[in-house]
Structures are given as structure tokens and as C-alpha cells.
C-alpha positions as CSV (number, residue, x, y, z in Angstrom):
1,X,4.3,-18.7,-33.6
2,X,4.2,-18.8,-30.1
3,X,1.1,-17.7,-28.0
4,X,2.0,-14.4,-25.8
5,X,-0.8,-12.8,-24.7
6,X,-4.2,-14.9,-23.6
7,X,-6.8,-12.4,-22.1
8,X,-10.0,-14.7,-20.1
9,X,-13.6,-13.5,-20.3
10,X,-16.1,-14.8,-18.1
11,X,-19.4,-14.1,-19.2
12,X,-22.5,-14.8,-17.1
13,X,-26.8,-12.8,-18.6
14,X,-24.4,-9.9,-20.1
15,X,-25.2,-11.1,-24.0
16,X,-25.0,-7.7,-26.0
17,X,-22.4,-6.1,-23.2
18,X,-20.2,-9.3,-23.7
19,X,-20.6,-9.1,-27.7
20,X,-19.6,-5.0,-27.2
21,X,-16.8,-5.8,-24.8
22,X,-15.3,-8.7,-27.4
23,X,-15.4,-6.9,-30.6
24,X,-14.2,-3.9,-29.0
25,X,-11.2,-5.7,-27.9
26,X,-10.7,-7.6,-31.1
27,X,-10.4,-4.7,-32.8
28,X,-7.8,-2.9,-30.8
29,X,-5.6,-6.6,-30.8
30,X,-5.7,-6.0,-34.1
31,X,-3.5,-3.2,-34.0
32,X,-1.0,-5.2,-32.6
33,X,0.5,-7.6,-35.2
34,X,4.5,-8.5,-33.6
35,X,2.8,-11.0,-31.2
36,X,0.4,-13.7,-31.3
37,X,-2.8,-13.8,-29.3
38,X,-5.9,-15.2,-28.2
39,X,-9.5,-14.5,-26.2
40,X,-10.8,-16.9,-24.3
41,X,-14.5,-16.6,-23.3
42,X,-15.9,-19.3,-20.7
43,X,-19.5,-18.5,-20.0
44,X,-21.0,-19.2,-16.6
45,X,-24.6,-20.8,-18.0
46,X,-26.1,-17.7,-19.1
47,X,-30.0,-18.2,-19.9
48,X,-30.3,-15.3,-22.3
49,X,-28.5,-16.9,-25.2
50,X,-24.8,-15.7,-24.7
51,X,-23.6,-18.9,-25.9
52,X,-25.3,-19.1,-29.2
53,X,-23.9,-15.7,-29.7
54,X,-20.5,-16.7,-28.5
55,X,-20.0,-20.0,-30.6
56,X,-20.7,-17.4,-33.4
57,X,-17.8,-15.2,-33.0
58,X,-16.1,-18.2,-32.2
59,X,-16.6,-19.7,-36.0
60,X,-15.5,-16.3,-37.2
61,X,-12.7,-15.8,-35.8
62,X,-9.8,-18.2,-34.9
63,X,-8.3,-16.4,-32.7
64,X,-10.9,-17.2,-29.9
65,X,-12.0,-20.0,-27.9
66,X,-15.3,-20.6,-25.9
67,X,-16.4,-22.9,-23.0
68,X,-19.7,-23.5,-22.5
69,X,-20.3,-24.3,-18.7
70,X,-23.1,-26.4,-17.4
71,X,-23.3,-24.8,-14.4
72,X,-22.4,-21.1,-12.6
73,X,-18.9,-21.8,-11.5
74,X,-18.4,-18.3,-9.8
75,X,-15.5,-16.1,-10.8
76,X,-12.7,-18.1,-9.2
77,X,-13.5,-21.2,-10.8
78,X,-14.7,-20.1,-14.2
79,X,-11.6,-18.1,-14.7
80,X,-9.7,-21.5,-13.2
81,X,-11.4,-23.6,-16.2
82,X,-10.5,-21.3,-19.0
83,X,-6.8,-20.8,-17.6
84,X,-6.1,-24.3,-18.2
85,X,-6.5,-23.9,-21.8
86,X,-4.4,-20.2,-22.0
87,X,-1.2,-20.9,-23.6
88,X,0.5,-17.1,-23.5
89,X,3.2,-15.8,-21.7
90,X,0.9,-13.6,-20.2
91,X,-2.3,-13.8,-19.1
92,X,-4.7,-11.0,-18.8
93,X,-8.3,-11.3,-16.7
94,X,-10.9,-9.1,-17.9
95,X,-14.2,-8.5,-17.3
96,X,-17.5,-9.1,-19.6
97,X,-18.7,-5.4,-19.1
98,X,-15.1,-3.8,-19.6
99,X,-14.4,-1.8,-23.1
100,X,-11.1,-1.3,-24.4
101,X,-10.1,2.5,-25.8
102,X,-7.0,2.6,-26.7
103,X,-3.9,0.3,-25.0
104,X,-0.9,-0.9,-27.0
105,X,-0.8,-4.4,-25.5
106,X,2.7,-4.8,-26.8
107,X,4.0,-1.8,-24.6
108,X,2.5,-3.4,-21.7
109,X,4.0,-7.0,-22.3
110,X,7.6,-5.1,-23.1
111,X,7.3,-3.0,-19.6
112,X,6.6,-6.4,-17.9
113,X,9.2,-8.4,-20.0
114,X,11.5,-5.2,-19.1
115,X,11.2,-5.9,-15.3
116,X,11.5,-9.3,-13.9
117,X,10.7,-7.8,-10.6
118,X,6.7,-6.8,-11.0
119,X,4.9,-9.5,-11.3
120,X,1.7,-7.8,-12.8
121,X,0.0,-4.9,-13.6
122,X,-3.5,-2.8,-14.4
123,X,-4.4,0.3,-16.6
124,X,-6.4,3.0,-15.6
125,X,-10.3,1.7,-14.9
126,X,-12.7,3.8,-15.2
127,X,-16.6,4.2,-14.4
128,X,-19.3,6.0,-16.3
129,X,-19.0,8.6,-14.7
130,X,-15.3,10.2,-15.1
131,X,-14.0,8.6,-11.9
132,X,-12.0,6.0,-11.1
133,X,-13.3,2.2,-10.4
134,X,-11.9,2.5,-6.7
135,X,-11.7,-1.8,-6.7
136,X,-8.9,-1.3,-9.1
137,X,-6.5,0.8,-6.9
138,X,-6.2,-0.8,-3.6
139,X,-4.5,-1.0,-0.7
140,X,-5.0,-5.0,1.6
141,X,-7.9,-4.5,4.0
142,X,-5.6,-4.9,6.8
143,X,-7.6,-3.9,10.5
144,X,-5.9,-0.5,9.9
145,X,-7.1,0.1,6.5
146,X,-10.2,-1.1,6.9
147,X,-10.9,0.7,10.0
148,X,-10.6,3.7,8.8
149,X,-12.6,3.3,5.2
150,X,-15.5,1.9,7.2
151,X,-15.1,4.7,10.0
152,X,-15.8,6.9,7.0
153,X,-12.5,8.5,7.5
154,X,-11.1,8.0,4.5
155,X,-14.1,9.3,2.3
156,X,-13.5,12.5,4.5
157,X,-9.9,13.0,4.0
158,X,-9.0,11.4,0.4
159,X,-8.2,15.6,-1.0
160,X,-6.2,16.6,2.4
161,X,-2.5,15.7,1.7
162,X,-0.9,13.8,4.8
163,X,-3.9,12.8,6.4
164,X,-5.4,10.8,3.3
165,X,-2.4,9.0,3.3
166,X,-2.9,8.0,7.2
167,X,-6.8,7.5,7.0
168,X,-6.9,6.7,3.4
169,X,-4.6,3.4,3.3
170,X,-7.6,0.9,2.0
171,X,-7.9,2.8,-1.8
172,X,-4.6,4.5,-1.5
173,X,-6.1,8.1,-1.9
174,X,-2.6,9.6,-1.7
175,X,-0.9,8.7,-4.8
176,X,-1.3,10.3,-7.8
177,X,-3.5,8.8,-10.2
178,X,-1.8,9.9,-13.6
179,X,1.5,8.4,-12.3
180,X,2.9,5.1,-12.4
181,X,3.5,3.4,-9.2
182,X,3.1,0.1,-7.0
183,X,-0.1,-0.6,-5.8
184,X,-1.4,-3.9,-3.6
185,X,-4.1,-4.4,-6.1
186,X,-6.4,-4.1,-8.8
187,X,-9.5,-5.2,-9.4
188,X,-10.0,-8.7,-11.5
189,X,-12.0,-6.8,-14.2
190,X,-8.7,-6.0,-16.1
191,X,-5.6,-7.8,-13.8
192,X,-2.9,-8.8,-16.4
193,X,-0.1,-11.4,-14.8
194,X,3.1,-13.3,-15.8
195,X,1.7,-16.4,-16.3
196,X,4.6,-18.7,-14.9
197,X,3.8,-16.5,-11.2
198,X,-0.1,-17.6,-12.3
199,X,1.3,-21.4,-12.7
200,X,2.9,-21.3,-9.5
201,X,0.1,-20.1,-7.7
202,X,-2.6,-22.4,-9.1
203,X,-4.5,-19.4,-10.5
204,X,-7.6,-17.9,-7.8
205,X,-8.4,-19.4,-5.0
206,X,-11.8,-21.1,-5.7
207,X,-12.9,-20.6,-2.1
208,X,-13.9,-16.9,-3.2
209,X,-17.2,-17.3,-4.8
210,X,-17.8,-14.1,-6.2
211,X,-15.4,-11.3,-4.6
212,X,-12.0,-10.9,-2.7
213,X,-10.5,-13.4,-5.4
214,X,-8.5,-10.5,-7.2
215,X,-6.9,-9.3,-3.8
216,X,-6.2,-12.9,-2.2
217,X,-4.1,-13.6,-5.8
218,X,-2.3,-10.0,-5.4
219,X,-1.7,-10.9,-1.7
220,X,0.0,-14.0,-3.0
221,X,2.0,-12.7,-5.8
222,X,3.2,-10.5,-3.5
223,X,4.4,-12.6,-1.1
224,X,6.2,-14.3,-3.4
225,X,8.2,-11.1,-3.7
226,X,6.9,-9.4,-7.1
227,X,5.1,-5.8,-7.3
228,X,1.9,-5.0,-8.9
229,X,1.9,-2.0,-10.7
230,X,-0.7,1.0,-11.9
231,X,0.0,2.1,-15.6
232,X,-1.8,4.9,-16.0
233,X,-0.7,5.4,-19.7
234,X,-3.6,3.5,-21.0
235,X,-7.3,3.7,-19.7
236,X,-10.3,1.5,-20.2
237,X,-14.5,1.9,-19.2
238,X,-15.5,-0.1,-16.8
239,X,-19.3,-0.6,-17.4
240,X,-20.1,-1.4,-13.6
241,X,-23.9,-2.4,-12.9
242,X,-24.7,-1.4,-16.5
243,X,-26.4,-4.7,-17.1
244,X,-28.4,-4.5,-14.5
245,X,-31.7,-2.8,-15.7
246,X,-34.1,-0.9,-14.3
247,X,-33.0,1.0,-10.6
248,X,-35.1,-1.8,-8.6
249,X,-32.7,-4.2,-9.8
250,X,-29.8,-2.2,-9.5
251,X,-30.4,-1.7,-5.8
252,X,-30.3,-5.8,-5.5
253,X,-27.3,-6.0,-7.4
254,X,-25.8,-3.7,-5.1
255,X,-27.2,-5.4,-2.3
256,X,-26.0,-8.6,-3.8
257,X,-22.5,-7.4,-4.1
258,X,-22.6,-5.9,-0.8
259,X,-23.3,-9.5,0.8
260,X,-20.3,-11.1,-1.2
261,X,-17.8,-8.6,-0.1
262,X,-18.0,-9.6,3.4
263,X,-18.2,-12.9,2.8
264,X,-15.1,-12.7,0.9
265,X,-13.4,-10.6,3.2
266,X,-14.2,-13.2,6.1
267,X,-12.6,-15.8,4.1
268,X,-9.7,-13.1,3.1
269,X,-8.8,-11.9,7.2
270,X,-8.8,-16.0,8.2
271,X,-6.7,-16.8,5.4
272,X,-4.2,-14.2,5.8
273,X,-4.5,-12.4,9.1
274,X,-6.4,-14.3,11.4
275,X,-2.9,-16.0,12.7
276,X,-1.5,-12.4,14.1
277,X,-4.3,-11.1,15.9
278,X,-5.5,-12.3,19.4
279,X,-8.6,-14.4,19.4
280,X,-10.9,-11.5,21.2
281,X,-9.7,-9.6,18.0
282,X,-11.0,-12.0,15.7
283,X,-14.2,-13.1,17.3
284,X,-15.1,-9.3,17.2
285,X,-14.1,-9.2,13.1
286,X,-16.3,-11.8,12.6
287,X,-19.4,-10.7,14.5
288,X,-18.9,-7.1,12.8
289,X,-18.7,-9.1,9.4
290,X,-21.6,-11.5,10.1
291,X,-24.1,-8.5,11.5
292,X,-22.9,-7.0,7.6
293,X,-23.4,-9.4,6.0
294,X,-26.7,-10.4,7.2
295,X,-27.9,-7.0,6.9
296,X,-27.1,-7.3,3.0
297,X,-29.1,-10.6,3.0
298,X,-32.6,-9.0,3.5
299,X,-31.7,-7.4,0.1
300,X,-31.2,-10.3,-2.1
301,X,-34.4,-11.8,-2.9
């Protein structure tokens, strides 16, 4: 039978979450029996023993396949490797700390299969705490966009109708969240894709370490003329910085993050906008970005 669906896991210290987030998502595949499937987990050298427990569910179940790297490949490259090995139709990226509720993975395959035009989609992410993973509703961080979200403008505005969708362009706080509709894109923690658009492109761009990857592969898609859709029908928890212990640590995460994401959006703006914009323009974008990013620095040791 042929292979439709490959969902890629990369898992990196996030043992029991990762074990949670797999058998979760076993069982609801289970539910679907009209198509065949499979998980692939590559595992970025985890020192707390995620790949003993990994080989494990790997024995017990056919349906999935593990990688053991030897080194931290970063999120591009990891989910790279274990691309090479997906053999479905479609191709779903999805996060180590992400549990499934309750999706019907064949409805989502049939609206996809339904229109040739959209190129991929997301469900409904959520955080802990009721709201919205705001990474997985996004706008591009054009100088507009960005602007603005930085300026704090859009934090102040996302409830007041007409001026959230002028200030608010970056998360795209104008459009209603229990509707279907096109978005620029998700976040890579649950991003499923056509995988002859993911075969074209080459998969991520592996000059994103950690960050950025998930919009620079929706900027692509999209110029290559397909939409990317949010399908609101289905939800998911997003277990963001649950792995990260005690508040100490959590605060270095965060820091950590911080220091990635304007890293990645250097690499983003010179990739895909630096060509427009005047050169005093983009010497100031990289100062701003730089001063950031080196703030973020102080915070990661």
C-alpha cells in the first residue's frame, strides 16, 4: 500500500515529553485506517536517554522509524535527514512537545488533495494557557510588519477592528481565529506540506539553525504560487518551554530563543528583502538586529 502521510519528529533532552507526544499521536493515527502511514523520529544527540527509549517504540511498532544523530544538527538539518527517508504524499513536521487531541488526518489530506492550489496547511496550536501559539499564525516580517509588532503597536491594537489590521500585520490579529482562511505561515511545530512542493524546494533551508526555517520555507512555497492555509477545525497543545524546568532555566530558554530569532531574521531580511531596500535601510536593520541580538547573548550562559 502506498505511503500517504509521513509526519517528522525531531527530538533533542525532551525524553518523557517526546514518549507523550508519540504515543499520543499513534493512537489518534490509529483511528485512521483508509491510508497508510508512518512517524519518523530523528533525535538530535539527546544525553538523557531519548534514544534508548526511541529504539524501543521503534521495535514495537512498525510503523515508525528512528535516526540516531551523532551530533546536534539544528532543526533545519535534522528535519532535512529524516525527510530523505519520508516516502508519503504528504509530509507533516511536528514538534517533540506537541500533543495531538483530536484531528482526522484523512479530512485534512482530502481538503489538500481537494485543492491543488494550497500548498500546505496548519490546525489550530494552542499554548497552556487557552491562547493561541502566536508563531503559528503569521504574517512575513516585512519592515512594515515588523515595525509595528516591535513598536508595540500591534500588542495595543490586536481587539480594535481596522486598526489591528493596519498595525497588526506581523500575527495577523484581524482575522478570525475559528475560520478558515490563508495565512503566510505557521509555525514548524505542526506545518503539514505536499511533499512534491517539499521535493522541489529541497526541504528547509539549513542556514537557519534554530528559528526562521518554518517562515523562509512558507515564503518559498509561496512564491511558487501555492497558499498556506489555517484549519481551525482541528486543534492541538503546544507544550511550549514545558521541558524546560525550574523558572531560572526557563528564563535562559527564553533568552536562548530570543537570540535565535534575530539571528534568523537577519538571515531571513538578506535572503528575501535585502535586494529592495536602499543600503542606508539595511545597514540600520542590521545594527537594530545585531544591538538585539547581543543583548539576548548576556542571557545564554
Amino acid at each position: 500500500m502506498e505511503t500517504q502521510f509521513s509526519v517528522i519528529i525531531l527530538s533533542y533532552n525532551t525524553k518523557d515529553l517526546t514518549k507523550r507526544c508519540i504515543w499520543a499521536l499513534i493512537k489518534n493515527l490509529k483511528t485512521n485506517n483508509n491510508f497508510h502511514w508512518e512517524i519518523i523520529i530523528l533525535d538530535n544527540a539527546s544525553s538523557d536517554r531519548s534514544g534508548e527509549m526511541l529504539k524501543k517504540i521503534e521495535k514495537e511498532n512498525k510503523e515508525i522509524k528512528v535516526i540516531l544523530s551523532k551530533k546536534n544538527l539544528g532543526f533545519a538539518k535534522g528535519n532535512n535527514e529524516a525527510f530523505k527517508t519520508a516516502k508519503g504524499r504528504f509530509v507533516l513536521y511536528y514538534n517533540s512537545d506537541v500533543i495531538v487531541q483530536d484531528i482526522n488526518f484523512e479530512k485534512l489530506i482530502g481538503y489538500l488533495d481537494q485543492n491543488p492550489d494550497i500548498g500546505g496547511l496548519t490546525v489550530k496550536v494552542n499554548l497552556t494557557d487557552g491562547n493561541i501559539d502566536p508563531a503559528s499564525h503569521r504574517g512575513f516580517p516585512t519592515l512594515r510588519n515588523s515595525f509595528f509588532y516591535f513598536l508595540g503597536l500591534e500588542k495595543l491594537t490586536k481587539n480594535i477592528p481596522l486598526l489591528n489590521k493596519m498595525f497588526g500585520g506581523y500575527h495577523l490579529t484581524h482575522l478570525d481565529l475559528k475560520s478558515i482562511h490563508e495565512i503566510d505561515s505557521p509555525t514548524g511545530a505542526f506545518f503539514l506540506v505536499k511533499k512534491s512542493i517539499l521535493d522541489k524546494l529541497g526541504g528547509f533551508d539549513e542556514d537557519f539553525f534554530f528559528f526562521g526555517e518554518d517562515l523562509d520555507l512558507s515564503f518559498r512555497i509561496k512564491k511558487l504560487g501555492y497558499k498556506i492555509m489555517y484549519y481551525p477545525l482541528f486543534e492541538v497543545l503546544h507544550l511550549k518551554h514545558a521541558s524546560s524546568g525550574d523558572n531560572k532555566k526557563k528564563i535562559k530558554t527564553k533568552s536562548m530563543t530570543r537570540y535565535h530569532f534575530y539571528d534568523a531574521m537577519k538571515i531571513f531580511y538578506e535572503k528575501h528583502y535585502e535586494i529592495y531596500n536602499p543600503k542606508l535601510v539595511n545597514v540600520s536593520i542590521y545594527f537594530l538586529l545585531n544591538i538585539l541580538k547581543n543583548k539576548h547573548a548576556q542571557n545564554r550562559n
